[in-house]
Backbone as CSV, one residue per row, in Angstrom:
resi,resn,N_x,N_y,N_z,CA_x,CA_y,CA_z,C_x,C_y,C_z
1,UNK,-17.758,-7.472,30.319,-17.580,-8.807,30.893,-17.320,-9.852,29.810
2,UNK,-17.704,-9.663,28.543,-17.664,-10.402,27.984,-16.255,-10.681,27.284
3,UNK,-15.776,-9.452,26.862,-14.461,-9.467,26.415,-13.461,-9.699,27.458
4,UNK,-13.673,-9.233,28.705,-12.987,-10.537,29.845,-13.264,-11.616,29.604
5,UNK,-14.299,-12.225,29.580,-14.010,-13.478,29.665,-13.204,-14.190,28.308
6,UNK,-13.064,-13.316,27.365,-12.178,-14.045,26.206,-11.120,-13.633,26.492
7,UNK,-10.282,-12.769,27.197,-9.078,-12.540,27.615,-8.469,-13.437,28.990
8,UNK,-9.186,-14.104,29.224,-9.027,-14.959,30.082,-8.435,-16.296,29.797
9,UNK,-9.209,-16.512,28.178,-8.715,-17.775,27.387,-7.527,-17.022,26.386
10,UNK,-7.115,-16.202,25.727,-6.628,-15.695,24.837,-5.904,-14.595,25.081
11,UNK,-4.428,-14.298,24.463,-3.632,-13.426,24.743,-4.153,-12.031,23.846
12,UNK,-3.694,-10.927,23.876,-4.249,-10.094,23.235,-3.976,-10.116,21.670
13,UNK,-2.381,-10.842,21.708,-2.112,-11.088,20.339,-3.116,-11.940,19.699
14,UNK,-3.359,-12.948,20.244,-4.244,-14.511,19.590,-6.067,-13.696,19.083
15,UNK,-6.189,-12.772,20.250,-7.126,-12.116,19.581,-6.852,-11.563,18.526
16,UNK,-5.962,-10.487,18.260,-6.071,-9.799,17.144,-5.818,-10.811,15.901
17,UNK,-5.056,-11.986,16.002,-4.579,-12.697,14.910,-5.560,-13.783,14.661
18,UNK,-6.711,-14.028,15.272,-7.655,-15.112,14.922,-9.044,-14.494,14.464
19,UNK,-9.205,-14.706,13.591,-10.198,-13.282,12.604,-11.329,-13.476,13.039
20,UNK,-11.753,-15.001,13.584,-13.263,-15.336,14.633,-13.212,-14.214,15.752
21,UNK,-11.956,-14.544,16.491,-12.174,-13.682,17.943,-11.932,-11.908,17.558
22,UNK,-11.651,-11.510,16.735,-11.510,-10.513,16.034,-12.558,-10.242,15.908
23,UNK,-13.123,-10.724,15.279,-14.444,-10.166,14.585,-15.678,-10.047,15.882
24,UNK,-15.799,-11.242,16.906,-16.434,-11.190,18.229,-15.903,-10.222,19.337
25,UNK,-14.970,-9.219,19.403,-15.068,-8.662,20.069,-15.386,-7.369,19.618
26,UNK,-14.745,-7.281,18.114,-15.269,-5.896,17.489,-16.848,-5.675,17.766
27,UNK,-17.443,-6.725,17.874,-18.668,-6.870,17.760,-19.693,-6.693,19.248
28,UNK,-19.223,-7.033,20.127,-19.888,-6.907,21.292,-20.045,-5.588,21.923
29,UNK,-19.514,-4.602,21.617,-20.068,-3.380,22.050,-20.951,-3.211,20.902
30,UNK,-21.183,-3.249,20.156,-22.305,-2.817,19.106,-23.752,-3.373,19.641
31,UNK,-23.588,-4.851,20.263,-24.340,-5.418,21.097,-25.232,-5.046,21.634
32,UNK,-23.975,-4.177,22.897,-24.450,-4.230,24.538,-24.727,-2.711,24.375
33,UNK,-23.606,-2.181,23.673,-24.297,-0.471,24.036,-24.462,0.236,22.763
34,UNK,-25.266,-0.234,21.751,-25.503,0.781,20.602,-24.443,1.601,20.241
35,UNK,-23.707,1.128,19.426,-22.510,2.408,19.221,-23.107,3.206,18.394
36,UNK,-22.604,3.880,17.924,-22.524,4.506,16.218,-21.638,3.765,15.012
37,UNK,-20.992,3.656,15.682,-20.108,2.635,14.354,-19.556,1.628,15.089
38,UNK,-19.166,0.521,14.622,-18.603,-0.530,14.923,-16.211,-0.260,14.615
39,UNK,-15.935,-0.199,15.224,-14.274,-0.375,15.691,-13.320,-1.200,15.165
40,UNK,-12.689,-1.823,14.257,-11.808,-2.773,13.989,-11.620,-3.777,15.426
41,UNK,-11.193,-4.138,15.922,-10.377,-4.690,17.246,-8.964,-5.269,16.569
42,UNK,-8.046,-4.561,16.670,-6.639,-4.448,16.557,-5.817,-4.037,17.248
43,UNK,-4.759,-3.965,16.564,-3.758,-3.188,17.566,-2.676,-2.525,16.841
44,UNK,-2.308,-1.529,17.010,-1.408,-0.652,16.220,0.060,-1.295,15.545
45,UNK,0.601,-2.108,16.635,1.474,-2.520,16.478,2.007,-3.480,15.553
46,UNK,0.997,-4.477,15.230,0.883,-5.364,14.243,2.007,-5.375,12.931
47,UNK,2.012,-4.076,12.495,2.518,-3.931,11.523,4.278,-4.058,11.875
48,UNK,4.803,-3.681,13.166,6.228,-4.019,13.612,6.858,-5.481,13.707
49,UNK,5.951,-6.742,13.678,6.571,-8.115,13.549,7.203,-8.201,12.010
50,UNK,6.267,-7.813,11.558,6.443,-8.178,9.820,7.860,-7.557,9.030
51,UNK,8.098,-6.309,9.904,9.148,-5.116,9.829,10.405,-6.017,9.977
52,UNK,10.090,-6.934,11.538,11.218,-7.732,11.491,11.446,-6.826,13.004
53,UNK,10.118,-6.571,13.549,10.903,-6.068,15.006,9.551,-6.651,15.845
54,UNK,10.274,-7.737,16.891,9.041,-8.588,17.233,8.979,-8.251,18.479
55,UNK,7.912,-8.412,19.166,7.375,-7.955,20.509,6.321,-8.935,20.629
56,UNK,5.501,-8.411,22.455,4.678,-9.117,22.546,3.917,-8.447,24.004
57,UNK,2.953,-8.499,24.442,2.422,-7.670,25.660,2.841,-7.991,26.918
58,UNK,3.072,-7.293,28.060,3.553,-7.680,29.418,2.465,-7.590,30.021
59,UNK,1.835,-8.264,30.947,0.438,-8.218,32.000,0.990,-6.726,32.816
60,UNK,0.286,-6.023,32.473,0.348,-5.123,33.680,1.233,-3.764,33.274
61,UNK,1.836,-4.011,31.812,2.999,-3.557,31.842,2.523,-2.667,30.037
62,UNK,2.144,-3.669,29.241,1.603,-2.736,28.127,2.541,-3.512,27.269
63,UNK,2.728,-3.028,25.670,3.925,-3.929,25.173,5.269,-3.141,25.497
64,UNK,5.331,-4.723,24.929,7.717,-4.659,24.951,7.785,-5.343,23.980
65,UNK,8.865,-4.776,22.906,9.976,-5.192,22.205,10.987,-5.672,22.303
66,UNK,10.895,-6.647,21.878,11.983,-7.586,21.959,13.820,-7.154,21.914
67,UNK,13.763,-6.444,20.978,14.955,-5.755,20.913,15.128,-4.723,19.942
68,UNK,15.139,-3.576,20.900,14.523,-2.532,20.490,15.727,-1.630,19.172
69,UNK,15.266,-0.824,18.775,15.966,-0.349,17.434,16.839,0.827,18.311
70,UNK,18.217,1.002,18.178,18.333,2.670,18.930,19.596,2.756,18.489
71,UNK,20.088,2.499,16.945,21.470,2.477,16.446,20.516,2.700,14.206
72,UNK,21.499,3.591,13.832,21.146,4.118,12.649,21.502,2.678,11.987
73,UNK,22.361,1.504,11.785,22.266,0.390,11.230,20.738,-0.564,11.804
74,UNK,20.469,0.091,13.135,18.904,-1.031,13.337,18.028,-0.347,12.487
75,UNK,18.162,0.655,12.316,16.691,1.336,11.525,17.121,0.759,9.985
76,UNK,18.181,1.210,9.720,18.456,0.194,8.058,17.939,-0.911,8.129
77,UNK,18.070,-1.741,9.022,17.747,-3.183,8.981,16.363,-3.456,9.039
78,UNK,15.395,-2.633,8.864,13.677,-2.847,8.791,13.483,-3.439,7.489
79,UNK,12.485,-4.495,7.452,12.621,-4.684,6.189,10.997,-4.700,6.009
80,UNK,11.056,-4.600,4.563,9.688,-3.774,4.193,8.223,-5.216,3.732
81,UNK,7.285,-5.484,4.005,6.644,-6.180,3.626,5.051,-5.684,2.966
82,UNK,4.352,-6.531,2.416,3.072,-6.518,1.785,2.009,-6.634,2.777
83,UNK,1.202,-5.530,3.147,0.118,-6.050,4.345,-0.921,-6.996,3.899
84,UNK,-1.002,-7.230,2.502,-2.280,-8.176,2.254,-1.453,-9.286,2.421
85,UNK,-0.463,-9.981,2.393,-0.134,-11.265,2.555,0.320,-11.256,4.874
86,UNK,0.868,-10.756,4.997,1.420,-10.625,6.337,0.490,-10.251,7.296
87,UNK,-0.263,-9.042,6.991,-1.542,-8.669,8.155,-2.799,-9.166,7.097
88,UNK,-2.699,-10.293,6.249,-3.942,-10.791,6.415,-5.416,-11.189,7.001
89,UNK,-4.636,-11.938,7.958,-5.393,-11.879,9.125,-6.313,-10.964,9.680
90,UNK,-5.878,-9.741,9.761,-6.858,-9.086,10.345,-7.332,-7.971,8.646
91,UNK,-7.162,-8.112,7.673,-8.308,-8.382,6.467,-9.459,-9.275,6.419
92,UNK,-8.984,-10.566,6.487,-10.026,-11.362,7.087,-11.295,-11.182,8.227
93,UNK,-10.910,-10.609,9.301,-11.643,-10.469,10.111,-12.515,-9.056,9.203
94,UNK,-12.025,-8.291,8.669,-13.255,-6.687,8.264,-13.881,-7.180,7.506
95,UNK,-13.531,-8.743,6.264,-14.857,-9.273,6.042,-15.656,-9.714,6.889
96,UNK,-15.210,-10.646,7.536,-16.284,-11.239,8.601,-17.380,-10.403,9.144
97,UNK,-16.514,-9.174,9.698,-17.480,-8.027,10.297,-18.573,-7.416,9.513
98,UNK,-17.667,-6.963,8.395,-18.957,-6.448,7.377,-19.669,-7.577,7.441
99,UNK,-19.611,-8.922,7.185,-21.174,-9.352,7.204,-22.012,-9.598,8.053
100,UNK,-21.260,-9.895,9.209,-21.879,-9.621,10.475,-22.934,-8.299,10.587
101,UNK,-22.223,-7.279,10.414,-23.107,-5.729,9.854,-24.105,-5.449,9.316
102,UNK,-23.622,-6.107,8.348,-24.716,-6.431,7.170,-25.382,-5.037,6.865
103,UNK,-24.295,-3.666,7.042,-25.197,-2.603,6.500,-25.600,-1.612,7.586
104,UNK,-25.644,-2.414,8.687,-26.118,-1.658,9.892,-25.497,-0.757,10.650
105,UNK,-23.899,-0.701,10.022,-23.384,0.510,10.999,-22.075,0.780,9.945
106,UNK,-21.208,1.980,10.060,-20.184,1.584,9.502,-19.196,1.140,10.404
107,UNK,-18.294,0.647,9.821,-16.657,0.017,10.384,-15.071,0.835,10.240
108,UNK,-15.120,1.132,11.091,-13.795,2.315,11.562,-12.722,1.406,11.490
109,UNK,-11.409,1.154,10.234,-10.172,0.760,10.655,-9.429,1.586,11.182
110,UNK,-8.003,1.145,11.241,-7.198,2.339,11.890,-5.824,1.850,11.442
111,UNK,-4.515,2.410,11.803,-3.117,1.980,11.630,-2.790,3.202,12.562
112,UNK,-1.095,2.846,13.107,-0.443,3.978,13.255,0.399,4.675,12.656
113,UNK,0.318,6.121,13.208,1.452,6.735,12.376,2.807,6.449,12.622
114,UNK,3.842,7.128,11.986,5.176,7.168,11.590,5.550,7.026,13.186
115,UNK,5.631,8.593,13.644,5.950,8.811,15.157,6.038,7.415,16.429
116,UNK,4.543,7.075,16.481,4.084,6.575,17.090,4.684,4.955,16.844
117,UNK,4.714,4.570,16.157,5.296,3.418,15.990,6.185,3.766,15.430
118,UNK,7.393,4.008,15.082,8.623,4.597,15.574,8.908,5.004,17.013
119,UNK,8.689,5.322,17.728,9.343,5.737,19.391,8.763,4.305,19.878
120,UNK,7.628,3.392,19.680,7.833,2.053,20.482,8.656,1.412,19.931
121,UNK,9.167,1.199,18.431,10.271,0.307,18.608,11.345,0.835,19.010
122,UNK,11.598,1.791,19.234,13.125,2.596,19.247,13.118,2.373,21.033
123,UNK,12.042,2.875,21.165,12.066,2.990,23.075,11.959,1.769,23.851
124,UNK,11.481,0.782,23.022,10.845,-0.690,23.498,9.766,-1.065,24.092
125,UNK,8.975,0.105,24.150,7.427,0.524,25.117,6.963,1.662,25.229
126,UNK,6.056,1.967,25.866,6.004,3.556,26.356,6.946,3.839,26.755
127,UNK,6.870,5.167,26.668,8.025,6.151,27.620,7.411,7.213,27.855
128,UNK,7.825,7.811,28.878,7.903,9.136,29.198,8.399,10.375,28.792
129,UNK,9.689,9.969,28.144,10.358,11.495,27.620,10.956,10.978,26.599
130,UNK,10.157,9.815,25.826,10.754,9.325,24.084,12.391,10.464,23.833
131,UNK,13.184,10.085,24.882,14.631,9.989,24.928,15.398,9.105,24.022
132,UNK,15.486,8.184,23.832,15.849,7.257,22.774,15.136,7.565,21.332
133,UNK,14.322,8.119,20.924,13.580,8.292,19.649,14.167,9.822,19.663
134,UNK,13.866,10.856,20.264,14.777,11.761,19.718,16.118,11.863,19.971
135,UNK,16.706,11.621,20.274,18.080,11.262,19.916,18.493,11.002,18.678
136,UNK,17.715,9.605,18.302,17.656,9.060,16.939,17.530,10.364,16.215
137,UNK,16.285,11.144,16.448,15.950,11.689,15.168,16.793,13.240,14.894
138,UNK,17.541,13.437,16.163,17.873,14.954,15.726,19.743,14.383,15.823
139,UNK,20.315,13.105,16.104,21.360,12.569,15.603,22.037,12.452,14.669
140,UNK,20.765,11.599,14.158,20.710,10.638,12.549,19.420,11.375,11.470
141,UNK,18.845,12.354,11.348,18.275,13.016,10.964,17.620,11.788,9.465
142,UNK,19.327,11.871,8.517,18.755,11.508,7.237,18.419,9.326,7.541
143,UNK,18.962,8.901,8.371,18.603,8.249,9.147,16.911,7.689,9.390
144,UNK,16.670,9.007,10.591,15.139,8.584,10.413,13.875,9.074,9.729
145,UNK,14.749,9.979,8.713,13.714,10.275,7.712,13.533,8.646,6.570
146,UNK,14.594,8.283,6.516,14.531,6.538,5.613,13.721,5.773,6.151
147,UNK,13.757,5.628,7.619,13.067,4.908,8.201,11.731,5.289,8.392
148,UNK,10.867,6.790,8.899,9.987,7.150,8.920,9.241,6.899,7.172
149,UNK,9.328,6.947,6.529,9.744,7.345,5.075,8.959,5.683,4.719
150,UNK,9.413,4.877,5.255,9.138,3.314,5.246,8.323,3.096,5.803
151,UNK,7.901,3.323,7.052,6.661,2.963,7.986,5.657,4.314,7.346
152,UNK,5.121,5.014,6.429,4.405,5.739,6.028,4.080,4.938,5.000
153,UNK,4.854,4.608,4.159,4.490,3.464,2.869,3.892,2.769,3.172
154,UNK,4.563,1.556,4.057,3.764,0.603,4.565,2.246,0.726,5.317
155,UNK,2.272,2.201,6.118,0.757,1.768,6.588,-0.252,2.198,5.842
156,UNK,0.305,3.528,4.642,-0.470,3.717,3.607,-1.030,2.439,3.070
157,UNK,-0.204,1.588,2.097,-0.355,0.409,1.720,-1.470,-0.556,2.458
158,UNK,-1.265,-0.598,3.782,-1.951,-1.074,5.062,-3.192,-0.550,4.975
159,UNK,-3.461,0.573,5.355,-4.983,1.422,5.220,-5.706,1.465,3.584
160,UNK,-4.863,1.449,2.775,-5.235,0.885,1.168,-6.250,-0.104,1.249
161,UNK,-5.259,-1.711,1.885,-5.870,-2.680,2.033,-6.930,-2.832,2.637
162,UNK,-7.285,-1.935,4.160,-7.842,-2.523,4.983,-9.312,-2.017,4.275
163,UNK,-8.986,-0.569,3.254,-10.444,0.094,2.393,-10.846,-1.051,1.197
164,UNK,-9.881,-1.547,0.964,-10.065,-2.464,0.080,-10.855,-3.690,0.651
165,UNK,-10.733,-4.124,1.993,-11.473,-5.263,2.711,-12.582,-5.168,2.351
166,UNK,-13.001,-3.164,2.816,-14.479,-2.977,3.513,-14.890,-2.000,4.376
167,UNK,-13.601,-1.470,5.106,-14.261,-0.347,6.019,-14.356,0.793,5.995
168,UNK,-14.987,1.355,6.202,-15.747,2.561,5.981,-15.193,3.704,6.251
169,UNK,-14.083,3.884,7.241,-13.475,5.099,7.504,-12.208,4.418,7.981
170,UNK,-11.068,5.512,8.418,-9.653,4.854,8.137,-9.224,6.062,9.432
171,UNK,-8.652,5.518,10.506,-8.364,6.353,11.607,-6.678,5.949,11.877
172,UNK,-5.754,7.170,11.520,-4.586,7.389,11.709,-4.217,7.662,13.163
173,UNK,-3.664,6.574,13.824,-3.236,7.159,15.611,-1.981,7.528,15.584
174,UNK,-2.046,8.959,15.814,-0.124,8.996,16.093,-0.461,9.316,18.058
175,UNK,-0.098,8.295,18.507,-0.651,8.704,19.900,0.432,9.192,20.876
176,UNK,1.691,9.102,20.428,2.153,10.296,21.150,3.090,11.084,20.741
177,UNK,2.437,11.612,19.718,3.275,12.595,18.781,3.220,13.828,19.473
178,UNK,2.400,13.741,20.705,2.257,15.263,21.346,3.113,15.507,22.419
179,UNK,4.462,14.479,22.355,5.741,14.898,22.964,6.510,15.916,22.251
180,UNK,6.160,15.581,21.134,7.317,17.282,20.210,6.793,18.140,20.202
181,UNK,6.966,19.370,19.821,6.441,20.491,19.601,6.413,20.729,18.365
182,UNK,5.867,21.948,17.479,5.681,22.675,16.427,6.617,22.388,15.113
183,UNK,7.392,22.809,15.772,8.770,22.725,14.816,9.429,21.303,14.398
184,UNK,9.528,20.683,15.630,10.260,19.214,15.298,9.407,18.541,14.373
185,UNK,7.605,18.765,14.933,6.701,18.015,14.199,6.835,18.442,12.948
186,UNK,7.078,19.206,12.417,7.011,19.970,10.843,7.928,19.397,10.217
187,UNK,8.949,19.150,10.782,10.564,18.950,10.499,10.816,17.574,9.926
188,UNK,9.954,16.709,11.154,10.502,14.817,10.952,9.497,14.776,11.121
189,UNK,7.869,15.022,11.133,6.660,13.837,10.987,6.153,14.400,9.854
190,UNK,5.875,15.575,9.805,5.079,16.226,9.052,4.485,15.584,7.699
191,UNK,5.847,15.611,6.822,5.797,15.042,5.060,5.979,13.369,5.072
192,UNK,6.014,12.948,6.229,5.411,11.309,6.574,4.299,10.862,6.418
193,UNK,3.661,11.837,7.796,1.933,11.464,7.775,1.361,11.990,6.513
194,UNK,1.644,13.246,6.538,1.302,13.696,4.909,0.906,12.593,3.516
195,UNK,2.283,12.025,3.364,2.078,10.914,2.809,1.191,10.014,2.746
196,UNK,0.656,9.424,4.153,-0.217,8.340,4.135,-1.363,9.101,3.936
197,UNK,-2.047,10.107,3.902,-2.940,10.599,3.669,-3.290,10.699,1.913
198,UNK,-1.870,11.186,1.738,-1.977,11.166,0.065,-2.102,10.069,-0.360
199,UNK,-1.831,9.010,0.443,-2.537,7.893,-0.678,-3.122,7.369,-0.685
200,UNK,-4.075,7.465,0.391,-5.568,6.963,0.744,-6.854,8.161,0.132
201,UNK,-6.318,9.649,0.085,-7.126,10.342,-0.766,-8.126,9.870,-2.239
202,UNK,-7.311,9.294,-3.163,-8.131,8.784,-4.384,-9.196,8.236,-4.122
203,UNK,-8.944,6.921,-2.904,-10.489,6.427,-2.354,-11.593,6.989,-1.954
204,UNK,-11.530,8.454,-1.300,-12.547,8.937,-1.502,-13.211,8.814,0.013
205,UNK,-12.724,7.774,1.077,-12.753,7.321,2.021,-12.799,8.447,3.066
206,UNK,-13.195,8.831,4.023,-13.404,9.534,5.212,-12.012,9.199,6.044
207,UNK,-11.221,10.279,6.264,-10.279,9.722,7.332,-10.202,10.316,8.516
208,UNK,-9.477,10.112,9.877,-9.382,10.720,10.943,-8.279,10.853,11.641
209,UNK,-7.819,11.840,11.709,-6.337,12.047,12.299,-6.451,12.279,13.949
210,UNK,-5.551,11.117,14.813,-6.070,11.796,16.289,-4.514,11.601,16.678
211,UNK,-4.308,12.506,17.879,-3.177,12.187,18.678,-3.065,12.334,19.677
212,UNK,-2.408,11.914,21.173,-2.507,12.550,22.363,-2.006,13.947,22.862
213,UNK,-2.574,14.586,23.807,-1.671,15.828,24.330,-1.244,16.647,23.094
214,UNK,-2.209,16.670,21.721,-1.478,17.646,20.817,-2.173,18.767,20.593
215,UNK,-2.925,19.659,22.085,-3.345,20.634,21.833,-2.806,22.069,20.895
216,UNK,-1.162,21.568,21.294,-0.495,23.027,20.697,0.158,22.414,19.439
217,UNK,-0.108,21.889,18.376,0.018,21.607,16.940,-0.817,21.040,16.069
218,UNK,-2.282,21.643,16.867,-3.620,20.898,16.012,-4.142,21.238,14.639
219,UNK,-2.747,22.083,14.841,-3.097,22.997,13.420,-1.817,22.578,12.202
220,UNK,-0.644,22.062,13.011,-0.024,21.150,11.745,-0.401,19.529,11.607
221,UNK,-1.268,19.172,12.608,-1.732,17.938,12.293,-2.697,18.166,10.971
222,UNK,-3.893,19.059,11.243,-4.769,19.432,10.375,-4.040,19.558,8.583
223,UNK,-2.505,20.155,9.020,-2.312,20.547,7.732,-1.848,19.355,6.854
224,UNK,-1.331,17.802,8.229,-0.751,16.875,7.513,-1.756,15.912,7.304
225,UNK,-3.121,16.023,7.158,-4.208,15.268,6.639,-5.146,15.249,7.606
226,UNK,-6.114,14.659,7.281,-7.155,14.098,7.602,-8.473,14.760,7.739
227,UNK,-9.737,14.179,7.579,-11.158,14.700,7.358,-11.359,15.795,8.482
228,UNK,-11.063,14.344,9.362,-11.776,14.890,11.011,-10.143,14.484,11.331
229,UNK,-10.111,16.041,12.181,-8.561,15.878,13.639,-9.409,15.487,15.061
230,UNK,-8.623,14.797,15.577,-8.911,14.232,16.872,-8.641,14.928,17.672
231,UNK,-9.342,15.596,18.975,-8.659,16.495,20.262,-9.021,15.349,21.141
232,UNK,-7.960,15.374,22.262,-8.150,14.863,23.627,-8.773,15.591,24.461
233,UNK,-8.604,15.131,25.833,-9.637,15.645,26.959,-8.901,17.409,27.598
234,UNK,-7.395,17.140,27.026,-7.372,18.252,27.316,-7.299,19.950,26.573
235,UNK,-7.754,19.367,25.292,-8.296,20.678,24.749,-9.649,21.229,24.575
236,UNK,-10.254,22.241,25.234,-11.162,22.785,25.167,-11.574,22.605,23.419
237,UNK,-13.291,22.410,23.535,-13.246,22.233,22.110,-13.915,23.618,21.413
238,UNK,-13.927,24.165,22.223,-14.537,26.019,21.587,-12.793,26.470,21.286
């Protein structure tokens, strides 16, 4: 109820971008129901304005992109930025939190992967059969390896920063990377995510790799990083 009632005054963006209301909603389940750890309150997407591909949420509808990428000159045209100056903002807020904390729990950031933010800008939202993203990728191959290639840097860089704020563990969402199968994943995500893993390793930091529906490649997720792999509801966990 409570985080209704701040969504009532505030768009979801204004939350994530105002490091007060940021920090108060991360905070209210720790509150009301004892977590185990306390959550960032973000949003994956964040990192696509700065790219130079702007969006914004539909009531009812989830986000949309403004104008979506689905031509090998739009993916050239990403342009690359610094997350400590651009996603400041929500740096700001993982101090706030840590002191809010003060010790008492740890603080889970997160970013997304390559995949995953790649098929929303390409698709302009969810989709169903990320038709427009593979296309792209088995089209233009060397294409969206440049582009994947770029959004791995950047959220490396991104998850760098956000360990650098303060938080305690670093959770990679590729959330619907569990539209490809085996092979494609090996092919065009694989030595992406890989990447961001390799460069959050030195820190020493705990990470967590999760994705949706990726019962049948839990074993090349495993191989492309992370501490702990994430299963959904529909994999048996024996």
């Amino acid at each position: 109820a409570e985080y209704r009632a701040l969504r009532q005054q505030h768009s979801l963006l204004e939350l994530c971008r105002t490091p007060d209301l940021a920090t108060e909603v991360t905070l209210q389940p720790v509150r009301k129901i004892d977590v185990d750890a306390a959550i960032l309150f973000s949003d994956l997407l964040l990192p696509l304005e700065p790219m130079g591909i702007k969006f914004d949420f539909v009531h009812g509808e989830g986000p949309a992109i403004e104008r979506p990428l689905r031509s090998e000159d739009d993916l050239a045209g990403v342009r690359r930025f610094d997350p400590r100056e651009s996603l400041g903002y929500v740096l700001e807020a993982i101090g706030q939190i840590k002191h809010e904390l003060a010790g008492r729990l740890p603080l889970i950031g997160f970013a997304g992967a390559p995949f995953t933010l790649a098929s929303y800008a390409i698709e302009g939202g969810h989709s169903s059969n990320f038709a427009h993203t593979k296309a792209l990728m088995y089209g233009a191959p060397a294409a969206w390896h440049r582009f994947s290639a770029l959004i791995a840097d950047l959220i490396g860089d991104y998850l760098l920063a956000q360990i650098d704020a303060g938080v305690d563990v670093v959770q990679v969402f590729d959330s619907w990377v569990g539209a490809l199968n085996a092979r494609d994943y090996r092919e065009f995500i694989l030595p992406h995510t890989r990447s961001i893993f390799e460069k959050i390793a030195p820190t020493g930091v705990p990470t967590i790799h999760f994705g949706v529906g990726t019962g049948s490649i839990l074993g090349e997720l495993r191989e492309a990083g992370g501490d702990v792999i994430g299963a959904d509801w529909r994999t048996p966990l024996d």
